[in-house]
N, C-alpha and C positions, 0 to 999 in steps of 0.2 A: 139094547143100545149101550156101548163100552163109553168110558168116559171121556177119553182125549186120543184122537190120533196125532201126530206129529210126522210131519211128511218134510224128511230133507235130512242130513244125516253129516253136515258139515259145522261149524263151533255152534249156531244158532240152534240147532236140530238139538244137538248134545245135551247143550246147554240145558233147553227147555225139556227135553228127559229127564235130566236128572232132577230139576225142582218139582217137574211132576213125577214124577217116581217116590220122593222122600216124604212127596204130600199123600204118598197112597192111593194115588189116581190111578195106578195101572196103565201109563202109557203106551202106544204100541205104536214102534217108529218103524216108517219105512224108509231104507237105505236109496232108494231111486238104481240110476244106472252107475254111479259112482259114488260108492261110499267114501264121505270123507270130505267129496265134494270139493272145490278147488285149491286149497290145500295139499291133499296129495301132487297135485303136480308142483307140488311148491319145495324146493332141499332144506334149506337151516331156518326155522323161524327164531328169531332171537330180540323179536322183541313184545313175545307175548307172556305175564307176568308171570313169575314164580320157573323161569329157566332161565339160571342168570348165562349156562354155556349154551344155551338155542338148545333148539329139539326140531326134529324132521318133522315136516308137514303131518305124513301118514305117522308116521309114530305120535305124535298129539291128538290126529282124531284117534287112533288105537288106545290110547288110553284115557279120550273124553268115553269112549263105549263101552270100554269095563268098567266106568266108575258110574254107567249109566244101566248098565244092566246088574250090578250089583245090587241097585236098589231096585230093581226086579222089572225095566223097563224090556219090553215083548218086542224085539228088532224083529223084523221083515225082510233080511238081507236079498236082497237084488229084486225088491218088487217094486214095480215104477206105478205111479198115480196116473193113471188114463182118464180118469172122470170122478170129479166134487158134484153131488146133486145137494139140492137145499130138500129138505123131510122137515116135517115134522116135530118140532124138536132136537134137532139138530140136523145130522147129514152122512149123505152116503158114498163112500167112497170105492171104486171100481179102479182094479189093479192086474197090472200082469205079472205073474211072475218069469223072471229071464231066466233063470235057469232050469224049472220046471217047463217053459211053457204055455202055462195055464192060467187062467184068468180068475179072478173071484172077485166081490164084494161085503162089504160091510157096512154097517151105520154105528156114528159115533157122535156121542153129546156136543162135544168142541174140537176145535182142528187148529191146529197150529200151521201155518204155513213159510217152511222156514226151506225152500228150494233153490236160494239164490240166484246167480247171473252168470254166465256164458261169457269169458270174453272171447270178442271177435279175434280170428287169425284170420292168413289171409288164405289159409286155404291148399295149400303145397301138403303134396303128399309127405315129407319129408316129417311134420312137423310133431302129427303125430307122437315122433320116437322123443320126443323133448316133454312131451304131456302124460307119460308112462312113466309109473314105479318102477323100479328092479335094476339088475345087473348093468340091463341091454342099454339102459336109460340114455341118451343123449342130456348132454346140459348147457345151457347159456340162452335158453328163450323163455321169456315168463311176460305176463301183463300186469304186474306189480312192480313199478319203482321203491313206492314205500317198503314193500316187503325184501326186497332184496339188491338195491341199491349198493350200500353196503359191500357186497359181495366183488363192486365190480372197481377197488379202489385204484388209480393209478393204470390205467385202464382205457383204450379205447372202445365206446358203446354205441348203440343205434336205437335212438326210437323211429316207431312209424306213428305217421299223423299228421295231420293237418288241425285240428281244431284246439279247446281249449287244454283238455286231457293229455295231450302231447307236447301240450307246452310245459303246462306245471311237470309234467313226467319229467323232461330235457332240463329244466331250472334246476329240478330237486338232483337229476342224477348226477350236476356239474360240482357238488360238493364233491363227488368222489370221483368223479371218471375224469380221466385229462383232457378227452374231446369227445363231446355227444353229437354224431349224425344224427340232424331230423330229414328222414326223409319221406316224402312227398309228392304225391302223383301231377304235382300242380305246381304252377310259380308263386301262387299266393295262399297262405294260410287261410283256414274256414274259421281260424279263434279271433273273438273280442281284437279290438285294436290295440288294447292295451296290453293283452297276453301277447300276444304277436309282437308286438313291439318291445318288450321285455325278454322277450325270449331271442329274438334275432338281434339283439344289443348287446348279451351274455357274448365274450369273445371265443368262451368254450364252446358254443355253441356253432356248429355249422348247417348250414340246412343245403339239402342236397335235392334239387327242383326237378320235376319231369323223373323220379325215379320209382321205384318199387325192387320189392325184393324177388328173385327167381330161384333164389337156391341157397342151401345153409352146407359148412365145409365145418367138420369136426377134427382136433390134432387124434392120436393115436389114443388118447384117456376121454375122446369123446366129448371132449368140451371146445364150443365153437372157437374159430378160429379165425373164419372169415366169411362174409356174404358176398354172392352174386348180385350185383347190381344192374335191375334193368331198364333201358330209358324207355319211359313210356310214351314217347316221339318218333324213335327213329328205328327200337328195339333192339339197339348196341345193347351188349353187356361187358361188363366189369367188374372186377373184384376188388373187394373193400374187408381188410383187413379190422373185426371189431372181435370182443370176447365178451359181448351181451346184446341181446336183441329185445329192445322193450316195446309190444304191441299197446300203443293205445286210437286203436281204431274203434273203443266201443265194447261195451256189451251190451247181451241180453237178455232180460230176465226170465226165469225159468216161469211162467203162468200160462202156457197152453192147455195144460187139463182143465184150466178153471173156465172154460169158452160157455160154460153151461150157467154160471153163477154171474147176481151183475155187481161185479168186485168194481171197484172203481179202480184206474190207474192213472198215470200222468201221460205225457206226450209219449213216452218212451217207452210206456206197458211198465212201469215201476209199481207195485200195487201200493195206492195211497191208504193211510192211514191216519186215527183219532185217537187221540187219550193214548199215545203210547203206545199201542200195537194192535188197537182195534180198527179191523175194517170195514166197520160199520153192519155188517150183516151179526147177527146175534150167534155168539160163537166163533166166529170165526176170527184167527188171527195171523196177522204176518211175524216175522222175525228177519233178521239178518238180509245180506243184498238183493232179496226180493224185494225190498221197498225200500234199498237204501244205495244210492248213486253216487251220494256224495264222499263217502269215508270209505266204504270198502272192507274192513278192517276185519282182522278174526277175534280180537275183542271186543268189538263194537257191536260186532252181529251177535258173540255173545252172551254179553249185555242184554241184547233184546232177548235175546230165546229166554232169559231168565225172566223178563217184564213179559214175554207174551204167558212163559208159563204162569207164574201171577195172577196175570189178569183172567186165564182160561178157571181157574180155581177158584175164582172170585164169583165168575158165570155160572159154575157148576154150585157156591153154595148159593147164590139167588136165586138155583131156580131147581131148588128140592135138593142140595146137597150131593 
């Protein structure tokens, strides 16, 4: 039985590689279906520490992985977590790998769970080309205001939403954007009265009722230009001139492999946790937007990947080193 696997491969994943790695625990991480994790679909991070010019999403987990394999952490590149069973001791883990194929299992002392959260899109074939590395990339859709706000100064922008998430999204983006479209399938907001009311009070703010989005318009450099606007009444459409689209419909956290184990979660399948990043099963630990809703953050998750690894070492020497 190996001593830690670590399942996710985004800052939390990294994170907790590399303090288990320097501790000599022998890590062995697996990458999932997206290394990198959401992030990569993210362009200039500039406000995560020690890059005072930003740095590319995928270019920071590229080099959270060679400071993680340096210290001799065993990556699993493209094998997804299918099934956590509880043993004996610790736990077994059953994986496919995507590129191979092929399927395998292992058992390991303790388990880091650091798979984060899914934000919701709506779904348009299109959108894909905005969620992809490389040349081809489209740009101007992301589900971060904190992370890329900034970006859109001076600037007309669009959140989608209706609840509390689209509002603080709309408040925070009116520092920089000179008018944020909320729009919304409905005449009335699903957030708190008092977000709603703060939000629809902002002058920069415009909320745009009965609409949804049908279609995304790129200039010739590939960075949005304008959305199809559709009424979801009568099914006219129109065009709305924005050069950012900020989703906050929601995510979802990555814990479907774990259907086998009884992890505790919150209303929203968030995996809860004790002491920090324990989830109460022995061994087992979360990290990063798997168990965290409220901050989102790439420092933040982090942060925990280094507290789960920590605590996972802590486990390992109480119970025979």
């Amino acid at each position: 039985m190996r001593p830690i696997a670590i399942i996710g491969s985004g800052p939390a994943g990294w994170t907790a590689a590399i303090y288990a790695a320097r501790a000599d625990l022998k890590p062995v991480l697996f990458t999932g279906r997206q290394t990198g994790g959401q992030l990569t679909t993210t362009t200039e991070v500039e406000n995560f520490p020690g890059f005072p010019e930003g740095i590319h999403g995928p270019e920071l987990m590229s080099r959270c992985e060679q400071q993680a394999t340096r210290f001799g952490t065993e990556v699993k590149a493209g094998c997804e977590i299918t099934r956590v069973e509880q043993i004996p001791g610790g736990f077994r883990l059953s994986w496919e790998d995507l590129y191979q194929g092929t399927h395998d299992s292992e058992a390991f002392r303790t388990v880091i769970i650091a798979t984060g959260a899914s934000a919701r899109y709506l779904g348009l074939p299109e959108e894909k080309d905005f969620l992809v590395d490389g040349p081809e990339r489209k740009h101007g859709l992301t589900a971060c205001a904190t992370c890329d706000g900034a970006f859109y100064k001076g600037v007309d922008v669009a959140v989608v939403g209706g609840g509390d998430t689209a509002c603080e999204e709309a408040q925070f983006l009116t520092r920089f954007a000179s008018t944020v479209y909320l729009i919304h399938r409905r005449d009335e907001l699903r957030a708190s009265k008092i977000m709603a009311a703060r939000a629809l009070a902002n002058p920069k703010i415009k909320p745009l009722w009965f609409k949804t989005i049908g279609g995304y318009h790129v200039d010739a450099k590939r960075k949005l230009e304008a959305i199809t606007l559709v009424d979801t009444k009568s099914g006219a459409e129109s065009r709305l001139a924005v050069k950012g689209v900020f989703m906050a419909i929601g995510h979802v956290p990555n814990t479907s492999f774990l259907k086998d184990l009884p992890v505790r979660t919150d209303a929203n399948g968030y995996i809860e946790v004790v002491n920090g990043c324990d989830t109460g099963l022995p061994g087992l630990f979360a990290a990063g937007d798997v168990r965290d809703h409220r901050y989102r953050q790439a420092i933040t998750a982090a942060g925990m990947g280094c507290m789960a690894a920590l605590e996972a070492q802590h486990h390992l020497e109480s119970h025979g080193g």
